[in-house]
N, C-alpha and C positions, 0 to 999 in steps of 0.2 A: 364932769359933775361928781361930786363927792357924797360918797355912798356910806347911810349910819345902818348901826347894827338897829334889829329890832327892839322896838318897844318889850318892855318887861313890866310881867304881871309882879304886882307889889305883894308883898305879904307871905313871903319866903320862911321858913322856919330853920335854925342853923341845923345842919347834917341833913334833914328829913327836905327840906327845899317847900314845895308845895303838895307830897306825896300822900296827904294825908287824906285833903281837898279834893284831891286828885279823885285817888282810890274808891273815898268815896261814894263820888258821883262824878265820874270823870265825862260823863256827858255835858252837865248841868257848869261843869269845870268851864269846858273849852268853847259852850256859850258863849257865857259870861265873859271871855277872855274876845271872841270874836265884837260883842258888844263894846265890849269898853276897849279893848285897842283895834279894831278891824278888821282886814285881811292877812295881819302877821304878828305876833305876838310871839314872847321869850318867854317859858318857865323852867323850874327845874327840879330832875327826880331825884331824889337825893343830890349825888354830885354830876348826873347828867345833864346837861342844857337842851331843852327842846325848844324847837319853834315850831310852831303851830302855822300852817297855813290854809288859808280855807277858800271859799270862792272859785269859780272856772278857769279864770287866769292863773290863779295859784297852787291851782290842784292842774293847771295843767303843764306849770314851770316843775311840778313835782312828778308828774309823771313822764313826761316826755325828758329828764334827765339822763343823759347817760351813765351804764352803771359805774363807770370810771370816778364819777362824781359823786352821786346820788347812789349808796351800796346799799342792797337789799340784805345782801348776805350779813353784813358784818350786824345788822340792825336788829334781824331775827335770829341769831342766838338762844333765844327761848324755845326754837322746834329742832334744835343740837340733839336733846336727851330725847326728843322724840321720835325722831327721823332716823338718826345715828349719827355717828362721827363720820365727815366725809362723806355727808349723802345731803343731794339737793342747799340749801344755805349755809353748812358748813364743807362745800367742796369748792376747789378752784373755780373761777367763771366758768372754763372754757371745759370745765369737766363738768360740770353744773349744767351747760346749755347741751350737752349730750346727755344726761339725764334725763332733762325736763325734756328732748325729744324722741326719748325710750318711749314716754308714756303719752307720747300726744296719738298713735294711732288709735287708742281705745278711746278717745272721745273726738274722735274724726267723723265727719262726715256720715257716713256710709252707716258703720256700725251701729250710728246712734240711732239709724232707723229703723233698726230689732229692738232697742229700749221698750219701745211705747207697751207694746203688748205683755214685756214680763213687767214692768211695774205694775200695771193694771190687776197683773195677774198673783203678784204679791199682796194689794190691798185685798182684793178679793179673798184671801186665804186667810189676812188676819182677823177680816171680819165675818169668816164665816159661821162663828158660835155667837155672834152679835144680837140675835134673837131679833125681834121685834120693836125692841125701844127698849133703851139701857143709858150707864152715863159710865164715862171714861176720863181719865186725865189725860187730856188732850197734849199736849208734850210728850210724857210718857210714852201715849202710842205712838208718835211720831216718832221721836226716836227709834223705836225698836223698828217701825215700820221703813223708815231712810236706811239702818244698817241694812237691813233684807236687802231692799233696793238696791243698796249701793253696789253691798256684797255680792250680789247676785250678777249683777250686768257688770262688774269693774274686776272682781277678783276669783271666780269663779267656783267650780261645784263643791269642791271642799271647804271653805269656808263658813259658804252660806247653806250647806246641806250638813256637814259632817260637825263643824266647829263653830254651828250659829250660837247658840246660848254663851259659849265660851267666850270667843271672839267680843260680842257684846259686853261683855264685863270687862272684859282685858280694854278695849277700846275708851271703855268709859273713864276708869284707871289713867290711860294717856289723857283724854281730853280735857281733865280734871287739872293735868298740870301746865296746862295753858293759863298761868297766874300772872298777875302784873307785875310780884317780887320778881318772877323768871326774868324777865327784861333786863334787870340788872344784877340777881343774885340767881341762877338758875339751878344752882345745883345744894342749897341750904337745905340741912337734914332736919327739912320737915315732913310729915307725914303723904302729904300730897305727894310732894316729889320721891317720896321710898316708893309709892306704889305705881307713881308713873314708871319712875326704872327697875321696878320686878314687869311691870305689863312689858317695858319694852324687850326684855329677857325672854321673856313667854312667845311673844311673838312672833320673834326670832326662829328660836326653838321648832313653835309650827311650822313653820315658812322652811327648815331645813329638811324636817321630816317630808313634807308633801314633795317639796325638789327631790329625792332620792324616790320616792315613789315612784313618782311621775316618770324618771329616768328608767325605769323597768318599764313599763308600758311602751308598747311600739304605736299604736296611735296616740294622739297629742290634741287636748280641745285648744279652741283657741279664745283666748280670754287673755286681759294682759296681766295674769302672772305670768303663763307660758309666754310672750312677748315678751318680759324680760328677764325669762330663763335663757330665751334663743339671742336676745341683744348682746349686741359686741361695741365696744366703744372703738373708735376711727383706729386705733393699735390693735386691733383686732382679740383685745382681753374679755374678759366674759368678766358680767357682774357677779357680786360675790351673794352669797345668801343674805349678808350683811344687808349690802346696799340694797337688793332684791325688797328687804321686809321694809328701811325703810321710804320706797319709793310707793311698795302695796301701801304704805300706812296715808302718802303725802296723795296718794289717789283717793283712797276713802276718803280724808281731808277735804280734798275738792268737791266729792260729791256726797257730802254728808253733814258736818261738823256746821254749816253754815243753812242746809235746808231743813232738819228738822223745825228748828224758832222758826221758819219763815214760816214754813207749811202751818203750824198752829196760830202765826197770827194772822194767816190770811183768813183760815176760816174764825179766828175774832172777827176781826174787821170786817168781815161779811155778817156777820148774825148782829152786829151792831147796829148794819145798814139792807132793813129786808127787800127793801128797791133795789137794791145793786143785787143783792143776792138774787132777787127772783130773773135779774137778766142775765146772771152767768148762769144761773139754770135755765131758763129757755133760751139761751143760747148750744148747751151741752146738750140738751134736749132734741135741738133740730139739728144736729150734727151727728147722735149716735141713736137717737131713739131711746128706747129702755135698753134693748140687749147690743147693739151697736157695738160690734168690733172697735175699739182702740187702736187708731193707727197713729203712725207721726205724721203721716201727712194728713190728715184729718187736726190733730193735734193744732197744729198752724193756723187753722182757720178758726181758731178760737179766739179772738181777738178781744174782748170784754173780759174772760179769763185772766188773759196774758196781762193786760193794763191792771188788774188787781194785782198781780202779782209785784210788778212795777211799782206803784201806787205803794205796797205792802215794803216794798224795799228802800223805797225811799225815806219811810215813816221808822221803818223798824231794819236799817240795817243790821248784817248780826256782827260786821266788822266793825266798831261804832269809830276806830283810828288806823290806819296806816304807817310803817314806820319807814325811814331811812336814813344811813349815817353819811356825813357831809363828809366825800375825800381832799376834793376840791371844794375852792369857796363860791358858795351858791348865790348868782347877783339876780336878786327881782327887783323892778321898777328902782327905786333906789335905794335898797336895802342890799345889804350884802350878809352873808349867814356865814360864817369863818367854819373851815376845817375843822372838823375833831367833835360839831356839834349833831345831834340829832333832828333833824326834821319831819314832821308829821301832817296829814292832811285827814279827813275827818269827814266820812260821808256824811253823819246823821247831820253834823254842822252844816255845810254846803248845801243838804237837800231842805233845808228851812230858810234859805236865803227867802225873803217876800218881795223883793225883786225878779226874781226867777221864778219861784212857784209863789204865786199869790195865796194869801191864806195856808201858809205850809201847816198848820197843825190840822187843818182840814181832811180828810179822807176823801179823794177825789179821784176816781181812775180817769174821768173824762179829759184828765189834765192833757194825755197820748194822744188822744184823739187827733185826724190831720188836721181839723182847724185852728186847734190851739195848741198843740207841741212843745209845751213847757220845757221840756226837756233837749231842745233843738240843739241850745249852746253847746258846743265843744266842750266835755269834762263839767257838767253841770251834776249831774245823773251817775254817780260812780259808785255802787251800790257793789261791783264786782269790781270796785280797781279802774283803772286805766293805762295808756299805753301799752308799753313790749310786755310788761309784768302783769296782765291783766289777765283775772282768774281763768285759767284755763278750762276748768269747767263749767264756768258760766252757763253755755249752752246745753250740757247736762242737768245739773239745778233746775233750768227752767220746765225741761221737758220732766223731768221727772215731779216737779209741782202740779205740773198739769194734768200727768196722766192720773196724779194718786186723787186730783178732786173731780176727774174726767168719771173717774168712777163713784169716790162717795156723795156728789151733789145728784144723780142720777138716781145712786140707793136708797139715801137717807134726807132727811131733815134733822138740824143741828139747833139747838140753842145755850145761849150762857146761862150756866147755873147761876154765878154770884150776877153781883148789880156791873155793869159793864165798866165803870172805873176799876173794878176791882182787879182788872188784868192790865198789869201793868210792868214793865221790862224789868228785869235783872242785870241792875250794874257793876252786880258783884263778881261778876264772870267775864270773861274775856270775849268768848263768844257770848253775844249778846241774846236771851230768850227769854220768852214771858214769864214772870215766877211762877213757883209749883207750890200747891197744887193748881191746876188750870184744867178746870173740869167742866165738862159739855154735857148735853143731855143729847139723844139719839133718838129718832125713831123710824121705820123705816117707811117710805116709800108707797103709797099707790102705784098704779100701772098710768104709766109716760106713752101721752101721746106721743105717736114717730110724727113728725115733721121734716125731718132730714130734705127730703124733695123739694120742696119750698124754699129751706136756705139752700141747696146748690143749684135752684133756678137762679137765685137771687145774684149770687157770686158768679154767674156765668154771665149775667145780663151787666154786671161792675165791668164784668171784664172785657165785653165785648162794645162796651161805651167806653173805655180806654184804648183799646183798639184800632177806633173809631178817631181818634187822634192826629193829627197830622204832626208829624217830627220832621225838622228838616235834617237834622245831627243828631247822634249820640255819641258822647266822650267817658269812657273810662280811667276814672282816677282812683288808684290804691295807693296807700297811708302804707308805707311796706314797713315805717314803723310800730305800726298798729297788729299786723297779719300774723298768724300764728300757725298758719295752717291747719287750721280746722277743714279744709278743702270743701267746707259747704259750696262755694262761688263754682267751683266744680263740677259739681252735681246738678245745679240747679244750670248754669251755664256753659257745659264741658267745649264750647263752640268759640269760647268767651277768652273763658282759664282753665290752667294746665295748673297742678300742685304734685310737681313729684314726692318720692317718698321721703326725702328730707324735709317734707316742708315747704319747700320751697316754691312761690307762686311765679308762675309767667303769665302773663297778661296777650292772648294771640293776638287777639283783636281790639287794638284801643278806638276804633273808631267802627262798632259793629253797625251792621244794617238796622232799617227798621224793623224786619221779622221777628229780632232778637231781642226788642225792648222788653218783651216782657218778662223774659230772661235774667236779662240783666237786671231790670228790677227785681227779682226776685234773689237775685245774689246780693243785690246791697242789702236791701231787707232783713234777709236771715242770716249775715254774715253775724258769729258769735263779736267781734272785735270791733265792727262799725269799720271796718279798713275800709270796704269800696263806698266811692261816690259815682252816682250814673247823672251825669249832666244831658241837658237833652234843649236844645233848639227849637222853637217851633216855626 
């Protein structure tokens, strides 16, 4: 069968291509491009050629690519000046994939279940001159409040004790030059980019100082900066201070740069809808009471939460495109994508397919729900990516959304100052978040019925009506190109799976007993990646 190049969007301008259009509202762009040509569509950025692909099948020929093909590195260029030279997309693969596994034990498993209580315990402290009833620019606080967070659990005491205000600014500096010029011109002496590469000079700087510190002291905390002071790459070399700052930076990235915008449009999208709102409050309600310890496992059982969150991400991703450059020629259905071009996939597009989610401009958490599972299809739902390259943090983000409204829905009552169209995205950024000013009013709290007893009658009596089950089989199947070893499956089923310290998952038991369903369901469940499927027999 004879394979054509994609459809192209007409209306090109000579030099500038569609980059204008683009810029923009590259949202409103790649629409319009999915409308009027499909699932695959050709434009171009100045002298770049993109292809746009969008849909489950095409977002999942885009992710499941090998990087042989489909290169992440060569595409993101833009996080070079950020990151550093030779650090994470500007290093070889094979140096690249020992990087990105310096940093995967700080958002492992294990660790992540000390999270719950300091994020809880950082909102608590921003709001604690909050008084009675007040108004805030919601972004704003977010922001400051995700660096704390991040700072605090990812990069440890110095930072986020000694060099919080600083860091904050320098940070802001980098995330600024995350511009669409960077994509193709990344290092043009404009203003943005001078003060992203003094920030990244500064950062540097701290991150050398605190290493020589640090080396005087005979005890050592453990946080993954010290994680990878003590990393050695498979040659047994030690990272440089270099590569050290920009890997702190690419870990903040992960747990930050993307959850501020979310965290402020969930609580929009809550005060829009006071139904929904008043049931992730009596839901937070009967899991923590008013004074209710913050746990992560508690956390879990927030499930009207967690679907806001979801719901929030589908509506408002903050990565509104994805990039990769074509090594080899990329063949879908019958299209073929040549060498040398760029390819793109596009959650906010994909998450409005009305085949997939009905009524997508609708605000719906009930979508998750198990009887209706909107989101069921394979790469429908990619709000953090998909496949090998899918955001590693993910499962941080989530926990850290939760704990931060674990606490303010409990405190406070929220509403929008302006009229509620008035909050509306920012397409002029890369990261995508609601424009500023985005200002809430506050006020605090009566005293919270505890309930708590009621819902963990409830959830024991779920569980013990599944129980109640007859299985004849259970089969475990892992996606080991999905897995990243996050070692959740682990934890929740150490009987199950085994995740040495590379990473690396082994499967004991692909045909566990019944005892263990419930186990195992609980690893496919909360696995960050979707890798496990638990099939089961009745």
């Amino acid at each position: 069968m004879t394979q054509k190049a994609p459809p192209k969007v007409p209306g090109a301008w000579p030099l500038l291509g569609h980059m204008l259009k683009f810029g923009k509202n590259p949202f409103r762009f790649m629409m319009e491009l999915r409308n009027n040509l499909g699932e695959i569509g050709e434009f171009r950025m100045f002298h770049q050629k993109m292809v746009l692909m969008t849909g489950p099948e095409a977002n999942e020929a885009f992710f499941r690519a090998p990087d042989e093909q489909l290169d992440q590195s060569a595409a993101y260029k833009i996080m070079t000046p950020i990151f550093g030279k030779g650090v994470v997309f500007d290093a070889p693969q094979h140096k690249k994939d020992q990087q990105l596994k310096m940093l995967m034990p700080v958002l492992r498993d294990k660790p992540m279940r000390t999270y719950a209580q300091v994020i809880a315990g950082e909102v608590e402290e921003m709001t604690r001159d909050w008084g009675e009833q007040g108004e805030i620019d919601l972004l704003a606080f977010m922001k400051q409040l995700t660096i704390y967070t991040s700072s605090h659990c990812l990069l440890g005491h110095e930072f986020r004790y000694e060099l919080n205000e600083e860091f904050s600014r320098i940070y802001h500096d980098l995330e600024k030059g995350i511009n669409p010029l960077a994509f193709v011109f990344p290092y043009l002496p404009l203003p943005v980019f001078r003060r992203r590469d003094k920030a990244r000079v500064r950062i540097e700087e701290l991150v050398t100082e605190i290493i020589a510190k640090r080396a005087k002291k005979s005890s050592k905390p453990e946080d993954a900066f010290q994680m990878l002071i003590d990393a050695r790459y498979d040659d047994g070399s030690k990272l440089s201070a270099h590569e050290i700052t920009g890997m702190l930076v690419g870990a903040i990235f992960a747990g930050h740069h993307t959850t501020a915008g979310t965290a402020a449009w969930v609580l929009i999208e809550l005060s829009k809808r006071p139904d929904i709102l008043k049931s992730v409050i009596d839901e937070l309600d009967d899991l923590f009471g008013e004074a209710g310890e913050v746990t992560f496992q508690e956390l879990r059982k927030a499930e009207k939460l967690e679907n806001v969150i979801k719901e929030t991400l589908r509506l408002h991703p903050p990565l509104i495109f994805l990039i990769r450059k074509v090594m080899k020629d990329l063949h879908f259905k019958d299209y073929v994508i040549k060498a040398g071009k760029y390819v793109c996939t596009s959650p906010r597009v994909s998450h409005r397919i009305p085949e997939i989610f009905p009524n997508p401009e609708v605000f719906d958490p009930d979508r998750y729900n198990p009887d209706r599972q909107e989101d069921k299809i394979p790469f429908s739902w990619i709000a953090f990516g998909g496949g090998r390259h899918k955001c590693s943090g993910n499962a941080f983000a989530m926990l850290q959304i939760k704990a931060i409204f674990s606490f303010l829905l409990r405190k406070y009552t929220f509403e929008l100052v302006s009229p509620p169209e008035a909050y509306q995205d920012d397409f002029e950024q890369m990261v995508v978040q609601p424009k500023e000013p985005c200002l809430v009013r506050y006020r605090k709290r009566e005293a919270v019925v505890e309930n708590a007893t009621e819902q963990k009658l409830a959830m024991e009596k779920k569980t013990d009506q599944r129980q109640e089950e007859v299985i004849q089989s259970i089969q475990v199947k892992v996606d080991y190109d999905l897995c990243q070893g996050h070692a959740t499956c682990m934890t929740e089923a150490p009987e199950i799976f085994q995740v040495d310290k590379k990473g690396i998952l082994t499967v004991l038991q692909e045909n566990p007993p019944q005892e263990l369903l419930e186990k195992a369901k609980m690893a496919e469940k909360y696995c960050p990646t979707k890798a496990i499927k638990i099939i089961t027999k009745k």
